[in-house]
N, CA, C and O atoms as a Tinker XYZ file with bonds, in Angstrom:
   480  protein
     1  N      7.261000   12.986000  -36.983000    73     2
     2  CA     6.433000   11.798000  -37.169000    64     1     3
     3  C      7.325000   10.560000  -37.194000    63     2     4     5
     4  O      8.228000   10.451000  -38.023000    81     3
     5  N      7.107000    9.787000  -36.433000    73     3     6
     6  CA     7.679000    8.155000  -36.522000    64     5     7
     7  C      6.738000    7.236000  -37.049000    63     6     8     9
     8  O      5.518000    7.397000  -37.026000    81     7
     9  N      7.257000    6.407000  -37.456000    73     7    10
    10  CA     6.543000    5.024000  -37.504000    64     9    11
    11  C      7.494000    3.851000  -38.049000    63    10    12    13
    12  O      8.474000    3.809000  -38.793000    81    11
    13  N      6.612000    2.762000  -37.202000    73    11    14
    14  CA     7.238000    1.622000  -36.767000    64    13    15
    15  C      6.612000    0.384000  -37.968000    63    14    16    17
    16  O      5.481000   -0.102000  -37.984000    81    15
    17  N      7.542000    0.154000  -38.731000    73    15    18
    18  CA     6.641000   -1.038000  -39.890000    64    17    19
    19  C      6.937000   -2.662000  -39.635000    63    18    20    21
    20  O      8.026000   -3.121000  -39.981000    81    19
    21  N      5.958000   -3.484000  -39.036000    73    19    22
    22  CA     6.311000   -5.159000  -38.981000    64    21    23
    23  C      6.429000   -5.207000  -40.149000    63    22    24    25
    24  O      6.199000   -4.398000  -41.048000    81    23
    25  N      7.025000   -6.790000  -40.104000    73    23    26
    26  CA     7.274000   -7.994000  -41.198000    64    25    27
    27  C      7.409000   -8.783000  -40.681000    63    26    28    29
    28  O      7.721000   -8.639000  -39.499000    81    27
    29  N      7.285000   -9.902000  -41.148000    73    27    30
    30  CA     8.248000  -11.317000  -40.903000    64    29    31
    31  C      6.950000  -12.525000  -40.291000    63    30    32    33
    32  O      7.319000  -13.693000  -40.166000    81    31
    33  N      5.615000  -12.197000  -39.972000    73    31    34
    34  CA     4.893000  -13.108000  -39.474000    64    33    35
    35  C      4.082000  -14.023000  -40.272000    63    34    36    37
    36  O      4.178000  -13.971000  -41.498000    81    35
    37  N      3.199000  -14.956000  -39.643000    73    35    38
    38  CA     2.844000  -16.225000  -40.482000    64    37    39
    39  C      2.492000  -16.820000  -39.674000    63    38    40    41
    40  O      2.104000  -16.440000  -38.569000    81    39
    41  N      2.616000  -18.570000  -40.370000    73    39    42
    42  CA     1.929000  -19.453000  -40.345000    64    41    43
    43  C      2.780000  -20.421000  -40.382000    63    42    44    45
    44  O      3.289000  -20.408000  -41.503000    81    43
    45  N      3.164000  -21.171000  -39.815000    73    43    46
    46  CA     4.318000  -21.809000  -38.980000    64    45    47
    47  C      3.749000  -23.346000  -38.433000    63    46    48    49
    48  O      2.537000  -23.403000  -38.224000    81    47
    49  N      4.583000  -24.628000  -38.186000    73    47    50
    50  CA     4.496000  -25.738000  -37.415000    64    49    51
    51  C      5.254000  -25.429000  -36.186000    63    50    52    53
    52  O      6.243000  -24.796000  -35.818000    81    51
    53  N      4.233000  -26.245000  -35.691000    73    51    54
    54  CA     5.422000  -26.738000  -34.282000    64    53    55
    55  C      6.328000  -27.104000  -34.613000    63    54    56    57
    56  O      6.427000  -28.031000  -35.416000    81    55
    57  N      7.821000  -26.147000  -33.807000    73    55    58
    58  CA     9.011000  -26.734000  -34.057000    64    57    59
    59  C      9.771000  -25.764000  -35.144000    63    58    60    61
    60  O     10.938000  -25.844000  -35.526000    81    59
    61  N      8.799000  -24.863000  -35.511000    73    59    62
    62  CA     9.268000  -24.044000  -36.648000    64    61    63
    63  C      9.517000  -22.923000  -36.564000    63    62    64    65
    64  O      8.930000  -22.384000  -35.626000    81    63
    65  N     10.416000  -22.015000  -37.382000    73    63    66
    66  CA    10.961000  -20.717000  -37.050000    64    65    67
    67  C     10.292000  -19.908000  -38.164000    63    66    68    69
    68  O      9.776000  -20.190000  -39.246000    81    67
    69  N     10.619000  -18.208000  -37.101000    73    67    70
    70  CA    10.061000  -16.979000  -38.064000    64    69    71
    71  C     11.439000  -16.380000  -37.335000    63    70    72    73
    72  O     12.338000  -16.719000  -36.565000    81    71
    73  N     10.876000  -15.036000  -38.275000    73    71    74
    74  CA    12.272000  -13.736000  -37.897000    64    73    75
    75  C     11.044000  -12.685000  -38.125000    63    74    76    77
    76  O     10.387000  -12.686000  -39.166000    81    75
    77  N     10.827000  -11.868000  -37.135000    73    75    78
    78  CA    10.046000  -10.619000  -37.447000    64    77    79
    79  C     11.383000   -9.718000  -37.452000    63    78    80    81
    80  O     12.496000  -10.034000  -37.031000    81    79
    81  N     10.716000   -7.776000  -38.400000    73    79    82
    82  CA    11.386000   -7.362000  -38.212000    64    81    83
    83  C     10.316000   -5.994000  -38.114000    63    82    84    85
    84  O      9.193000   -5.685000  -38.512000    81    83
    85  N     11.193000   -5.532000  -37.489000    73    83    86
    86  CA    10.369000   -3.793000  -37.049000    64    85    87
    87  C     11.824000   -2.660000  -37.803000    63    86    88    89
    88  O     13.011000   -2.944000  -37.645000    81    87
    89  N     11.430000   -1.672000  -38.428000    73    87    90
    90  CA    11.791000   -1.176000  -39.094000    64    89    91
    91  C     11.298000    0.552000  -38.169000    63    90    92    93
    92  O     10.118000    0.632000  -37.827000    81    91
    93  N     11.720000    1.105000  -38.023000    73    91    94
    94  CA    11.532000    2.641000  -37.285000    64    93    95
    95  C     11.749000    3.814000  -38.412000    63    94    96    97
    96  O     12.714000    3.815000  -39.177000    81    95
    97  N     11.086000    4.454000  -38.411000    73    95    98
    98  CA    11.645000    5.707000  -39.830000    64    97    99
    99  C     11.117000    7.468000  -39.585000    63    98   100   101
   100  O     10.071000    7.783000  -39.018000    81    99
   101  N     11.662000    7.993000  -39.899000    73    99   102
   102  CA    10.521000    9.450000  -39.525000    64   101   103
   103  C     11.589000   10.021000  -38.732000    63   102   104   105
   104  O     12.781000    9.717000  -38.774000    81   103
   105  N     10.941000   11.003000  -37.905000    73   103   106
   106  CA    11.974000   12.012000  -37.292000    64   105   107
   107  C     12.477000   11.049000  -35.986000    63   106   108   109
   108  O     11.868000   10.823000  -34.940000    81   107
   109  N     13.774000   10.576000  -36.415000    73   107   110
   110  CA    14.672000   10.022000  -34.949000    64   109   111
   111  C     16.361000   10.308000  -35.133000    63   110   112   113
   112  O     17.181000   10.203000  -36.045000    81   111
   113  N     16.360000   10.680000  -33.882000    73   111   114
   114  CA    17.978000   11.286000  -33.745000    64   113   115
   115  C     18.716000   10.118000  -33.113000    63   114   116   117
   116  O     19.918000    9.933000  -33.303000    81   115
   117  N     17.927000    9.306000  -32.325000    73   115   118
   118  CA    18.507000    8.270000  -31.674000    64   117   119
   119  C     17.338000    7.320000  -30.942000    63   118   120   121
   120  O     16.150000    7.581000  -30.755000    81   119
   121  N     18.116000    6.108000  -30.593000    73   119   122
   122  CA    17.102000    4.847000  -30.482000    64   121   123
   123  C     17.956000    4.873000  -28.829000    63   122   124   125
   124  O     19.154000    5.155000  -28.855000    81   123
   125  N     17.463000    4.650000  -27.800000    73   123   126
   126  CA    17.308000    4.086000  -26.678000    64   125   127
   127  C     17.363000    2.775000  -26.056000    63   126   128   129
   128  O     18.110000    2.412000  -25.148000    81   127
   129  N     16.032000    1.793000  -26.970000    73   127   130
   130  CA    15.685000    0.982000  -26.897000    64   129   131
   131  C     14.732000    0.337000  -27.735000    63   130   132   133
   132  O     13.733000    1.022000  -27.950000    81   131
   133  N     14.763000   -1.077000  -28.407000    73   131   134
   134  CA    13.404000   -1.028000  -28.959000    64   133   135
   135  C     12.871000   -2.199000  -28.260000    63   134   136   137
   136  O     13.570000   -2.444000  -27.277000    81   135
   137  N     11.755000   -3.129000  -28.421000    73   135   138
   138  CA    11.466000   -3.987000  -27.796000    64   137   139
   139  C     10.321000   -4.936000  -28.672000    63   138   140   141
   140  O     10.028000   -4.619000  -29.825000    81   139
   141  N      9.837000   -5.884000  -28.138000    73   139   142
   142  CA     8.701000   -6.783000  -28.851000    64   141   143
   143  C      7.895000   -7.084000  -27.653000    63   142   144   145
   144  O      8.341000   -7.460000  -26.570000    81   143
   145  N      6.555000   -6.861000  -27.988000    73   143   146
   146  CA     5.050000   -7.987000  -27.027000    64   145   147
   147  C      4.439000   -8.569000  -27.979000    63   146   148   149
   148  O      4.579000   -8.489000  -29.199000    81   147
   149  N      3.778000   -9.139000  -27.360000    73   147   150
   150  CA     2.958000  -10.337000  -27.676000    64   149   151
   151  C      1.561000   -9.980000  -26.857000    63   150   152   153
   152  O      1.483000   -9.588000  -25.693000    81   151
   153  N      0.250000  -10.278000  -27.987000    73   151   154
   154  CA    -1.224000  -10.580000  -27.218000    64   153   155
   155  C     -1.719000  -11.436000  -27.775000    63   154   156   157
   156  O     -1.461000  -11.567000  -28.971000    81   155
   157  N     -2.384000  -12.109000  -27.294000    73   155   158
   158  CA    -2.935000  -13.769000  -27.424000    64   157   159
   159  C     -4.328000  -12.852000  -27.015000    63   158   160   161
   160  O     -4.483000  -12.009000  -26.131000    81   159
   161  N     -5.444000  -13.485000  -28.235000    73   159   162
   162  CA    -6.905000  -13.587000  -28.042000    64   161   163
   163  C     -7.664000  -13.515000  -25.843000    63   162   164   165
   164  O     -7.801000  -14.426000  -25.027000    81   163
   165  N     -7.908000  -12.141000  -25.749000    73   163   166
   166  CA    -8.672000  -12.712000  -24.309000    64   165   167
   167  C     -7.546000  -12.432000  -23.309000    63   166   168   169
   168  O     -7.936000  -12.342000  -22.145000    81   167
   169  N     -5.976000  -12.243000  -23.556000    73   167   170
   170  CA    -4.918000  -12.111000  -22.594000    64   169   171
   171  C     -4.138000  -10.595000  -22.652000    63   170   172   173
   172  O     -3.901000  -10.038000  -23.725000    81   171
   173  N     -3.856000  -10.143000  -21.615000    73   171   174
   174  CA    -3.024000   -8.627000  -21.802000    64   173   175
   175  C     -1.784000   -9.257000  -22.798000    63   174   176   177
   176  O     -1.545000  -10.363000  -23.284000    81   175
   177  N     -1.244000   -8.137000  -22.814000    73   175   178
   178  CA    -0.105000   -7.845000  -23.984000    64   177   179
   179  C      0.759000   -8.258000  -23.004000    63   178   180   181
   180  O      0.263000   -8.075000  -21.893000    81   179
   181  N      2.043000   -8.825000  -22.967000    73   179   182
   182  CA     3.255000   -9.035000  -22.178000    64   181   183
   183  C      4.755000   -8.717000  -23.070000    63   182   184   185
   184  O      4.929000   -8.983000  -24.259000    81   183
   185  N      5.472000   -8.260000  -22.400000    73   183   186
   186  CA     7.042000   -8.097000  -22.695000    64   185   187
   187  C      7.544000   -9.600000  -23.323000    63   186   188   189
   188  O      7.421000  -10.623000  -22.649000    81   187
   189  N      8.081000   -9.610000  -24.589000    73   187   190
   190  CA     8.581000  -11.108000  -24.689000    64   189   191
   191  C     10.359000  -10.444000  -24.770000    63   190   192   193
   192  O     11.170000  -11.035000  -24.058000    81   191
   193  N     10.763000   -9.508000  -25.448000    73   191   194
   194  CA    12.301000   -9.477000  -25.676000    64   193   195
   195  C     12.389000   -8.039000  -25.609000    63   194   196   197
   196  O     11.465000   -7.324000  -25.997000    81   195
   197  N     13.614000   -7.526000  -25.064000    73   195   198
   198  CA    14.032000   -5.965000  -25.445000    64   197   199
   199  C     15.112000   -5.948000  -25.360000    63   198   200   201
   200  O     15.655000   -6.777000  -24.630000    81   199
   201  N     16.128000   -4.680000  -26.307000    73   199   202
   202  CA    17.003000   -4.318000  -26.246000    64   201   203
   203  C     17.563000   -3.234000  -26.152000    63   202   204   205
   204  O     17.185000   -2.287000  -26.841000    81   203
   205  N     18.686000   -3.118000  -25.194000    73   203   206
   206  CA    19.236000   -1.458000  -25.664000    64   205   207
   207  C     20.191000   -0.941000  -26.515000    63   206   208   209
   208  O     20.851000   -1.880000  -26.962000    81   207
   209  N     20.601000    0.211000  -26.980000    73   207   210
   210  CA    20.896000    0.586000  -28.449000    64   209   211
   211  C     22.682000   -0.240000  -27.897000    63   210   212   213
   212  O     23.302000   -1.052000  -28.582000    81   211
   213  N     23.152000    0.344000  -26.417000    73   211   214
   214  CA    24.372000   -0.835000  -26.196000    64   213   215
   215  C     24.487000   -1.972000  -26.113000    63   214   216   217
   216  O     25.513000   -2.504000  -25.689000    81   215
   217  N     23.276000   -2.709000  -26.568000    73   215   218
   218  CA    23.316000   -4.323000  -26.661000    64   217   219
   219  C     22.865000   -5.133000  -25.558000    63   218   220   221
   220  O     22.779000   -6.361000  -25.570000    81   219
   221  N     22.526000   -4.198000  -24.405000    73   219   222
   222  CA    21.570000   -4.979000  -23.123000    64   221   223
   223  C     20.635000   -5.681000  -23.727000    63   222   224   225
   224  O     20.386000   -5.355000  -24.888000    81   223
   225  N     19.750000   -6.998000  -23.025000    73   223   226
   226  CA    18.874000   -7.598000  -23.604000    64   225   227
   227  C     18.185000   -8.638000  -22.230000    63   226   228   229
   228  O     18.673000   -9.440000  -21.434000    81   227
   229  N     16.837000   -8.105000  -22.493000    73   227   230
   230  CA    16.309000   -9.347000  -21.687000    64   229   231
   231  C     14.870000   -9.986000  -22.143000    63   230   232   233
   232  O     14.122000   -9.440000  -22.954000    81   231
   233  N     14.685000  -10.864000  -21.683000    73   231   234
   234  CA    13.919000  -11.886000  -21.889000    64   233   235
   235  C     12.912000  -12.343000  -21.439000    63   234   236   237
   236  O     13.229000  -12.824000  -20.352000    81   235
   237  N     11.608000  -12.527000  -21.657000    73   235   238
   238  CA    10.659000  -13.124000  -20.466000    64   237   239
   239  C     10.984000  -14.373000  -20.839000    63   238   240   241
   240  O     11.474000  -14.642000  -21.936000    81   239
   241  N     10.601000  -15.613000  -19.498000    73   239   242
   242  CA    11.175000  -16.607000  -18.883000    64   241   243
   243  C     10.349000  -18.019000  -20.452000    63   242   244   245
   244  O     10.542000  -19.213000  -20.681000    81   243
   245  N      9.524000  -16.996000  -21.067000    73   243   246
   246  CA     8.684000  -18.487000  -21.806000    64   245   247
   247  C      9.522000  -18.186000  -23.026000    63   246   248   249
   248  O      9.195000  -18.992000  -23.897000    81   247
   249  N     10.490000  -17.346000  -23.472000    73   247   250
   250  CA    11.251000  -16.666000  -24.740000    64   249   251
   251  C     12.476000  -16.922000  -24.470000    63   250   252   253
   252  O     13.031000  -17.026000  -25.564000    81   251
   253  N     13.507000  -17.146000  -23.338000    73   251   254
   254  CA    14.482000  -17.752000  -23.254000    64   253   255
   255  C     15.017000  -19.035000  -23.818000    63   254   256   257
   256  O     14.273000  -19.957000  -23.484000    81   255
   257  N     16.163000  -19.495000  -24.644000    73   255   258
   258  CA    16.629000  -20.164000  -24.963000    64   257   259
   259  C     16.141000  -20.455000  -26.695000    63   258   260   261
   260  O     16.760000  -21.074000  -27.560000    81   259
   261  N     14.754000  -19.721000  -26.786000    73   259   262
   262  CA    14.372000  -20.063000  -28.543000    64   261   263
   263  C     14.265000  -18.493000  -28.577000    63   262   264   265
   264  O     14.601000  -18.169000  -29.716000    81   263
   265  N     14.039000  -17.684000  -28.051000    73   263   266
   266  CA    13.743000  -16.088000  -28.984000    64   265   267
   267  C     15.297000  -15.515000  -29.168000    63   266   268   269
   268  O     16.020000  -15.770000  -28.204000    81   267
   269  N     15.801000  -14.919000  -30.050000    73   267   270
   270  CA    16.569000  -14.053000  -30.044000    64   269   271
   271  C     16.595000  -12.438000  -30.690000    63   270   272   273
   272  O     16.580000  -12.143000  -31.885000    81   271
   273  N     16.645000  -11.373000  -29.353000    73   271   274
   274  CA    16.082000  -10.407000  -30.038000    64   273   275
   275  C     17.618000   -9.442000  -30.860000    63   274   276   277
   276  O     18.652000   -9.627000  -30.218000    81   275
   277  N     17.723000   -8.866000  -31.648000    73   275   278
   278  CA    18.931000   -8.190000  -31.932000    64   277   279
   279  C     18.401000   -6.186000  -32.526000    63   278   280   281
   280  O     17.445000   -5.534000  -32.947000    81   279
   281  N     19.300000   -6.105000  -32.284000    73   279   282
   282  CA    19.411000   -4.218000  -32.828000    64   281   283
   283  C     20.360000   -3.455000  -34.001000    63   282   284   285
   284  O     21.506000   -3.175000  -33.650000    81   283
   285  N     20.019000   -3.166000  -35.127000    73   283   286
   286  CA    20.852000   -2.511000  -36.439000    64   285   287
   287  C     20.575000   -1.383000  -35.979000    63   286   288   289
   288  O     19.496000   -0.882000  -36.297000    81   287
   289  N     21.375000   -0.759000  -35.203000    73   287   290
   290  CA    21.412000    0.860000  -35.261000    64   289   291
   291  C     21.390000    1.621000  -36.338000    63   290   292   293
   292  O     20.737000    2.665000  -36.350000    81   291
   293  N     22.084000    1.214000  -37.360000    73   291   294
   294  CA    22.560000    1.751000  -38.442000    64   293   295
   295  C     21.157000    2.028000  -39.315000    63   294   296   297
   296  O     20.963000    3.112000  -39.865000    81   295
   297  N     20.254000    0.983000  -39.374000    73   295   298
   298  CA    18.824000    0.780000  -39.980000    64   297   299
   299  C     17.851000    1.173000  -39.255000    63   298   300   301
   300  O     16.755000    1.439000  -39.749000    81   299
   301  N     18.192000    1.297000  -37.562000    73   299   302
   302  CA    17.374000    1.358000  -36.845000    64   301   303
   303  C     16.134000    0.623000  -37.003000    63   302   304   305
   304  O     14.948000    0.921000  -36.863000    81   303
   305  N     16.638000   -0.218000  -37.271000    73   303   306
   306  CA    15.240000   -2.188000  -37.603000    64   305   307
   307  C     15.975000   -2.709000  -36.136000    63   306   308   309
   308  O     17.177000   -2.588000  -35.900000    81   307
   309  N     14.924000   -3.340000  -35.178000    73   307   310
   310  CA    14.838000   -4.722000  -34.294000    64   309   311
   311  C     14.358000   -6.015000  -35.049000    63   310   312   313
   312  O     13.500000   -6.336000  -35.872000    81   311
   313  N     15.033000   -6.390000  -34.569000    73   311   314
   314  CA    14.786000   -8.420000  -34.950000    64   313   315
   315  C     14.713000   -8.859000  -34.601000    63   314   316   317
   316  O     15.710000   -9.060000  -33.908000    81   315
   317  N     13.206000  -10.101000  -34.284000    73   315   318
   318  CA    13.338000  -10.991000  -33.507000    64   317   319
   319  C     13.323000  -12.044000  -34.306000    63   318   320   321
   320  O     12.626000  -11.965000  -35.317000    81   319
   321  N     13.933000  -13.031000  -34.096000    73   319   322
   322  CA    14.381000  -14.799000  -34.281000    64   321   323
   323  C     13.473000  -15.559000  -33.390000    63   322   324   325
   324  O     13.544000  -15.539000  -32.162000    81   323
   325  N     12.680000  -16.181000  -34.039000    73   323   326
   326  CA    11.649000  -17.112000  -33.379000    64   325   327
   327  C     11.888000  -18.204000  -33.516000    63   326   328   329
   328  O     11.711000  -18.453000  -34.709000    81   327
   329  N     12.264000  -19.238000  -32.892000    73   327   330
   330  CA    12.629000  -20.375000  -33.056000    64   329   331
   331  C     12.028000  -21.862000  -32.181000    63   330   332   333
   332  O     12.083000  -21.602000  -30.979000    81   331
   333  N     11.646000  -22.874000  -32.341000    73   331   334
   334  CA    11.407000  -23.655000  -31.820000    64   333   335
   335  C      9.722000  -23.379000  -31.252000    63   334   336   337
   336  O      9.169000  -23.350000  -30.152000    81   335
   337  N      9.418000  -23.251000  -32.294000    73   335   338
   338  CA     7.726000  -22.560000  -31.622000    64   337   339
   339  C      7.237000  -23.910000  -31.195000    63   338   340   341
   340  O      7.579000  -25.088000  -31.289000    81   339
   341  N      5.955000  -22.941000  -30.511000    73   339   342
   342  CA     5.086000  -23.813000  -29.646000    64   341   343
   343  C      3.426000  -22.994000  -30.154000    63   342   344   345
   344  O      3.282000  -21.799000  -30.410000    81   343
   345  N      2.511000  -23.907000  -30.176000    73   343   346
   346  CA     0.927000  -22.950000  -30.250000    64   345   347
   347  C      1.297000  -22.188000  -29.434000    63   346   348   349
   348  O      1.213000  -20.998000  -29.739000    81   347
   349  N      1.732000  -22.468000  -28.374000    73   347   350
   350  CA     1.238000  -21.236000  -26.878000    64   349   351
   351  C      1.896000  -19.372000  -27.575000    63   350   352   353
   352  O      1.411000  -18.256000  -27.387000    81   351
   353  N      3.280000  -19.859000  -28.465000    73   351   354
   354  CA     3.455000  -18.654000  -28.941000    64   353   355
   355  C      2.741000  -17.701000  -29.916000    63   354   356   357
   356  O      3.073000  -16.580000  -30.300000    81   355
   357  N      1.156000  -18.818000  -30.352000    73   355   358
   358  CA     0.547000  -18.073000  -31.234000    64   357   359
   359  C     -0.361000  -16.449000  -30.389000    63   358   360   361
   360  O     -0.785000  -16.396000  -29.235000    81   359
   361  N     -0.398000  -15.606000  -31.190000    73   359   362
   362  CA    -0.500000  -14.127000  -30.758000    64   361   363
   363  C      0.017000  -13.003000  -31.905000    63   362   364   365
   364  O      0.940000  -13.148000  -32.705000    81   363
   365  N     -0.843000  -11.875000  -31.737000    73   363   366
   366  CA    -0.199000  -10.829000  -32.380000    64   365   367
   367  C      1.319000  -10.371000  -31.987000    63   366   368   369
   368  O      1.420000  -10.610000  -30.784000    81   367
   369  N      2.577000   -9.802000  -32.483000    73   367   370
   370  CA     3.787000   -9.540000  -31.568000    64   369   371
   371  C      4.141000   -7.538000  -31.970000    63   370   372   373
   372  O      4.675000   -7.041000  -32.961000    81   371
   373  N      3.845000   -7.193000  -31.325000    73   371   374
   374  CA     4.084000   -5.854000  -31.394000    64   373   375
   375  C      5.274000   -5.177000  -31.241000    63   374   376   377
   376  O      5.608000   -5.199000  -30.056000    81   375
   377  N      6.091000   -4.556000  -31.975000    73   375   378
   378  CA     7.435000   -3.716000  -32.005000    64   377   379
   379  C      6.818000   -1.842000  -31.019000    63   378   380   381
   380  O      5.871000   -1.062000  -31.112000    81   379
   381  N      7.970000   -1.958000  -30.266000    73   379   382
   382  CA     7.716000   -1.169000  -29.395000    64   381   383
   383  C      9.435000   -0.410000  -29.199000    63   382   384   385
   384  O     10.425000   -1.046000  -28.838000    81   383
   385  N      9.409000    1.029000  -29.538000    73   383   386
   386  CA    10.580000    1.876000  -29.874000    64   385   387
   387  C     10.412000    2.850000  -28.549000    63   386   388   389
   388  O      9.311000    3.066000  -28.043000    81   387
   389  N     11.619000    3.394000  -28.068000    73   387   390
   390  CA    11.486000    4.038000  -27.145000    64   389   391
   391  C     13.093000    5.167000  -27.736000    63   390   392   393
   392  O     14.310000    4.990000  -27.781000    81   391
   393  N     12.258000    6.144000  -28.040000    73   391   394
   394  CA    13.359000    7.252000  -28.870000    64   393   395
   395  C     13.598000    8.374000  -28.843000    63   394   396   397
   396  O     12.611000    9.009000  -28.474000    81   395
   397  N     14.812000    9.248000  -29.147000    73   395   398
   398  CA    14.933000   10.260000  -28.348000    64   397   399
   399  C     14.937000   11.403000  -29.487000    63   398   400   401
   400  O     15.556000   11.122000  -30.513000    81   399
   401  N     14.409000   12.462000  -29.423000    73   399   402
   402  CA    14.869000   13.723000  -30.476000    64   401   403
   403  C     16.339000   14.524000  -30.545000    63   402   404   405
   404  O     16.701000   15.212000  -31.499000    81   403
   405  N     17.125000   14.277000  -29.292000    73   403   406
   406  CA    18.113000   14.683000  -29.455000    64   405   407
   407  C     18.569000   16.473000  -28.612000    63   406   408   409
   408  O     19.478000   17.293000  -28.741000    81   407
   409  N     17.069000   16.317000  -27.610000    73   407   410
   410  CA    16.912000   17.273000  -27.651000    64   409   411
   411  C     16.610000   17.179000  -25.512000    63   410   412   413
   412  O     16.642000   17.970000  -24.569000    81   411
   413  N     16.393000   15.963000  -25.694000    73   411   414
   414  CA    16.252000   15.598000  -24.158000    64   413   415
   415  C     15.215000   14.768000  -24.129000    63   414   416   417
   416  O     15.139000   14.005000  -23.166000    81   415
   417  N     14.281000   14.726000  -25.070000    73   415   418
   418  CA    13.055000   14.568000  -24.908000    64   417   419
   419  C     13.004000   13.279000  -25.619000    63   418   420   421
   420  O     13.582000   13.109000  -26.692000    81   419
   421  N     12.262000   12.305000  -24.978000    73   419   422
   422  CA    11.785000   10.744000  -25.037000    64   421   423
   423  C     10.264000   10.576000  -26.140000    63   422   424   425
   424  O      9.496000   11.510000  -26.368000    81   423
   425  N     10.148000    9.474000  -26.576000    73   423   426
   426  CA     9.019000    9.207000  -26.837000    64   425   427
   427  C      8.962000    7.520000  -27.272000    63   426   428   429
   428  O      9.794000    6.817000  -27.845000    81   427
   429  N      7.632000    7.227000  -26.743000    73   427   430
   430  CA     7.415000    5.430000  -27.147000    64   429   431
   431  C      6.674000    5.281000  -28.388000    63   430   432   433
   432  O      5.753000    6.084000  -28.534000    81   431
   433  N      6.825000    4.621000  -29.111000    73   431   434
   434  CA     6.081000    4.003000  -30.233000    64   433   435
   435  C      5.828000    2.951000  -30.623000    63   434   436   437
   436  O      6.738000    2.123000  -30.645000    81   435
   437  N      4.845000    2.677000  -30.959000    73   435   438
   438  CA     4.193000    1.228000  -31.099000    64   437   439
   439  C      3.851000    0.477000  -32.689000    63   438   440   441
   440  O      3.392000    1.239000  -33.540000    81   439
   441  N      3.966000   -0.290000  -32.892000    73   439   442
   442  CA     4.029000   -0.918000  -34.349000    64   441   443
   443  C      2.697000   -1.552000  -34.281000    63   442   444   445
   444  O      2.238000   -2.033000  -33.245000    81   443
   445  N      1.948000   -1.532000  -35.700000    73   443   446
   446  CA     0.515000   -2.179000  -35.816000    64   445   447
   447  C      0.418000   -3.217000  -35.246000    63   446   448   449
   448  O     -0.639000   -3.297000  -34.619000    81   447
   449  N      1.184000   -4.246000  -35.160000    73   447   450
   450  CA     1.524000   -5.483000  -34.926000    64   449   451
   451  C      1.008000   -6.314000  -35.864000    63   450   452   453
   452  O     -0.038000   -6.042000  -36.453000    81   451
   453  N      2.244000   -8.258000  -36.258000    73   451   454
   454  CA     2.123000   -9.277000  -37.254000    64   453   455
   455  C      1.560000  -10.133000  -36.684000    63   454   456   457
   456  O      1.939000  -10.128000  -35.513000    81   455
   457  N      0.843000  -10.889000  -36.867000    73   455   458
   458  CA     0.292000  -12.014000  -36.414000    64   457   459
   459  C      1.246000  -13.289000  -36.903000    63   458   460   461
   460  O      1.544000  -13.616000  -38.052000    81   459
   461  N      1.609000  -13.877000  -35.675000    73   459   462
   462  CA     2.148000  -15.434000  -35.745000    64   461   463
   463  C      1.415000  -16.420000  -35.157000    63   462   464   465
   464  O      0.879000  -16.514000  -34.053000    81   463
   465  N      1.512000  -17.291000  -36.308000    73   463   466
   466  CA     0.091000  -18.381000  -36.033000    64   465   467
   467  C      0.840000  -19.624000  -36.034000    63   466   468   469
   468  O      1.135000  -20.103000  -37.130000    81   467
   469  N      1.246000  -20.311000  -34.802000    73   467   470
   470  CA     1.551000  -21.726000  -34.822000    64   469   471
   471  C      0.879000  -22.955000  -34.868000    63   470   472   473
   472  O      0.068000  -23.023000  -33.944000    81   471
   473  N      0.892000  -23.805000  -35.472000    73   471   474
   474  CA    -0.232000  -25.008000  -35.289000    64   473   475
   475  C      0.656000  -25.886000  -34.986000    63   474   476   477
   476  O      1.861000  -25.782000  -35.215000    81   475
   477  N     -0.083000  -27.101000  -34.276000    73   475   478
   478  CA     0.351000  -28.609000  -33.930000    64   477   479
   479  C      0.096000  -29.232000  -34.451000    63   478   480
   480  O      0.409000  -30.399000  -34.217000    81   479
C-alpha cells in the first residue's frame, strides 16, 4: 500500500508564494520519479513540474522561472516552491509518484490533491 499526503496549499495574493509538499509512505523500495499537476475548474489536469530521483527536472512553459520543483530521497517528500503567483495559477495541484518495488515492477500514484487559491 502507498500513499501520497499534500500540504502546503492556500490562499495567497498576487505576487505571493506557497511551498507544497507531497510526502510518499507505505511499501516503496525506490522512487523513479515524482511529479506535480494542476486542474483549474472546467480544464484537464496538465503537467506543471517533475523530477527524477537523479535530479532531472522539467517544466511546463507557464511554471518556468517562478515554480521550483525539488526531491528528498531520503524522505521520499517532492516540493514544490510557488512563487510569484498569478490567479491563472489558481487550481487544485496534484502530487503524482511513479515507484518501483524493487522487484522490476512500476507503479503510479496519485495524491488527493491541495487547493491553491490566488486572488488579485
Amino acid at each position: 500500500q502507498v500513499q501520497l499526503v499534500e500540504s502546503g496549499g492556500g490562499l495567497v495574493q498576487a505576487g505571493g508564494s506557497l511551498r507544497l509538499s507531497c510526502a510518499a509512505s507505505g511499501s516503496i523500495f525506490s522512487i523513479n520519479a515524482m511529479g506535480w499537476y494542476r486542474q483549474a475548474p472546467g480544464k484537464q489536469r496538465e503537467l506543471v513540474a517533475h523530477i527524477t530521483s537523479g535530479g532531472s527536472t522539467y517544466y511546463a512553459d507557464s511554471a518556468k522561472g517562478r515554480f521550483t520543483v525539488s526531491l528528498d530521497n531520503a524522505k521520499n517528500t517532492v516540493y514544490l516552491q510557488l512563487n510569484s503567483l498569478k490567479p491563472e495559477d489558481t487550481a487544485v495541484y496534484y502530487c503524482n509518484a511513479d515507484l518501483s518495488n524493487g522487484f522490476g515492477y512500476k507503479s503510479t500514484h496519485w495524491g488527493q490533491g491541495t487547493q491553491v487559491t490566488v486572488s488579485s
